[in-house]
C-alpha positions in Angstrom: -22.1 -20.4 55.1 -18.5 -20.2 55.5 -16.9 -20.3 58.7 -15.2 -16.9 57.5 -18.1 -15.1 56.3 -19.8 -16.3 59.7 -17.2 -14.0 61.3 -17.6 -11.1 59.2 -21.3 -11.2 60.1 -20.9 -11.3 63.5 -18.4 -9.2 63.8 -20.7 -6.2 61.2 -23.7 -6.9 63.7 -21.6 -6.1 67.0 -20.6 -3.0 65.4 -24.0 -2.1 64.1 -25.2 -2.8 68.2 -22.7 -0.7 69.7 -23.1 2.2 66.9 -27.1 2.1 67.7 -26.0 2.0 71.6 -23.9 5.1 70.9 -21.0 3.4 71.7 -19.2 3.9 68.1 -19.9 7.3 66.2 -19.2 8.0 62.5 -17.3 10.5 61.7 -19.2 13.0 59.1 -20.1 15.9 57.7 -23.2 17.9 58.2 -25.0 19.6 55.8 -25.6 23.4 57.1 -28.2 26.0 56.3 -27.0 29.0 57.2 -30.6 31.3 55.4 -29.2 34.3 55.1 -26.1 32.8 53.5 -28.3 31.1 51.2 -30.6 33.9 50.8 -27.3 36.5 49.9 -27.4 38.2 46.4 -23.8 38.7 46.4 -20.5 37.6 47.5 -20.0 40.1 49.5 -23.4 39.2 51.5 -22.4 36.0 51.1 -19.0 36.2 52.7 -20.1 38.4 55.2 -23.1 36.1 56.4 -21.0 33.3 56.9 -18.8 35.4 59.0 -15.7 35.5 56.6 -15.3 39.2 55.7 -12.1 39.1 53.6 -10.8 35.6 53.6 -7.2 34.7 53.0 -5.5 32.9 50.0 -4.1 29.4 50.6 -2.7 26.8 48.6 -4.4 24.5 51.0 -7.7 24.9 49.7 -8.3 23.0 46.6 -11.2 22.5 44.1 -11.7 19.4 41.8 -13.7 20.1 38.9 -13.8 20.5 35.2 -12.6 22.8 33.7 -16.2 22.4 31.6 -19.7 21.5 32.7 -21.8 20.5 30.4 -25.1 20.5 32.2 -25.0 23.4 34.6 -28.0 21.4 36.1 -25.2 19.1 38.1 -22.2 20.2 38.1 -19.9 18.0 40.4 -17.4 19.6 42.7 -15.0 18.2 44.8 -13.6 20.7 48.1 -10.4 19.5 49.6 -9.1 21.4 52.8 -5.2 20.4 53.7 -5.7 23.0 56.6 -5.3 21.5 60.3 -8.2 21.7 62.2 -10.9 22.7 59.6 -14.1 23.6 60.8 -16.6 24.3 58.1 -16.1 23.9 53.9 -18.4 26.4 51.7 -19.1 26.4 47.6 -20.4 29.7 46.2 -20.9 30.2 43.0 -20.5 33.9 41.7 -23.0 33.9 38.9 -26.3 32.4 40.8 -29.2 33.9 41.7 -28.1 32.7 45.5 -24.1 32.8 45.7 -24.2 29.8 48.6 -24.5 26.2 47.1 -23.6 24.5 49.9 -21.8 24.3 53.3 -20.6 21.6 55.8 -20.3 21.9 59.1 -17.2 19.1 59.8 -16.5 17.1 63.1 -13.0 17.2 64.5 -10.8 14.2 62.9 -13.4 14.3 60.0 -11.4 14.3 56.6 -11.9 17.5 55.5 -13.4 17.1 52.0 -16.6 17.5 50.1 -18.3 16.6 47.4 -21.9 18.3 45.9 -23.3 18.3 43.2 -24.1 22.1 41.9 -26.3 23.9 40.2 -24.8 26.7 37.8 -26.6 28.8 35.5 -23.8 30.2 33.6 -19.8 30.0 33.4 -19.1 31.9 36.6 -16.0 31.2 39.2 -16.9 28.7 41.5 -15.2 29.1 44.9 -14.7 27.0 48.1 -14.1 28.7 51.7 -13.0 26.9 54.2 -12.8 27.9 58.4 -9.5 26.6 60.1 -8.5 27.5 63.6 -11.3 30.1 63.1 -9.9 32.0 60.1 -10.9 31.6 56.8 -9.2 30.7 53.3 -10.8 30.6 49.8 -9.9 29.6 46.5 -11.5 30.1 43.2 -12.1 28.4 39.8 -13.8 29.0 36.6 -16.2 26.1 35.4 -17.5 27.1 32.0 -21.1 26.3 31.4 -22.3 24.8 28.2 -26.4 24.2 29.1 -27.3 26.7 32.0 -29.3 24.4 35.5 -30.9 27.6 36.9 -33.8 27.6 34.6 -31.3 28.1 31.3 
């Protein structure tokens, strides 16, 4: 062994000891179920079980996707939040069954962006909220949907 790669293992197994001594924590996201988010048959519901009534529009919020899915079975999409301070990042999906896809409860200092892999069973608008400072922002997007995931 090298005396450099020497160092990089020593120094990768004193961070790994003091992470597993809870010394060094990893910032992250965690996945959240919210059921009766999940379990909403509507936006409204859906909006209104995560606590967001109307949201606001902000050019902060950004969604990374194409424009076209070909699979609605996984349908990546990316959720970026410039907001300070954000506190939770949501993708609905209008035209499901279930309008929540998926939430994330972030850390503070956590880079505030996602990225899941949907399910879609039609073209429908796809939209991301995200809570700063306690209010909330959405923006929307149409992914159009050439082989439909739920069950199409």
């Amino acid at each position: 062994m090298t005396p450099r790669l020497l160092e990089r293992r020593q120094l990768l197994a004193f961070l790994g000891t003091l992470a597993a001594a809870g010394f060094v924590l990893p910032r992250m996201a965690f996945a959240n179920w919210d059921k009766a988010a999940f379990d909403a048959r509507t936006m409204d519901e859906a909006l209104k079980a995560l606590g967001a009534g109307t949201p606001g529009q902000s050019g902060d919020v950004q969604i990374v996707a194409s424009d076209i899915a070909e699979n609605g079975a996984v349908v990546p999409v990316q959720a970026i939040s410039k907001l300070p301070n954000t506190e939770r990042i949501a993708i609905l999906v209008d035209k499901n069954p279930s309008m929540l896809a998926a939430s994330f409860d972030l850390m503070p200092d956590t880079i505030p962006e996602v990225t899941a892999r949907i399910k879609m069973g039609q073209t429908s608008n796809v939209v991301v909220l995200v809570k700063a400072d306690g209010k909330f922002y959405a923006t929307s997007k149409e992914i159009k949907v050439t082989l439909g995931g739920c069950g199409g």
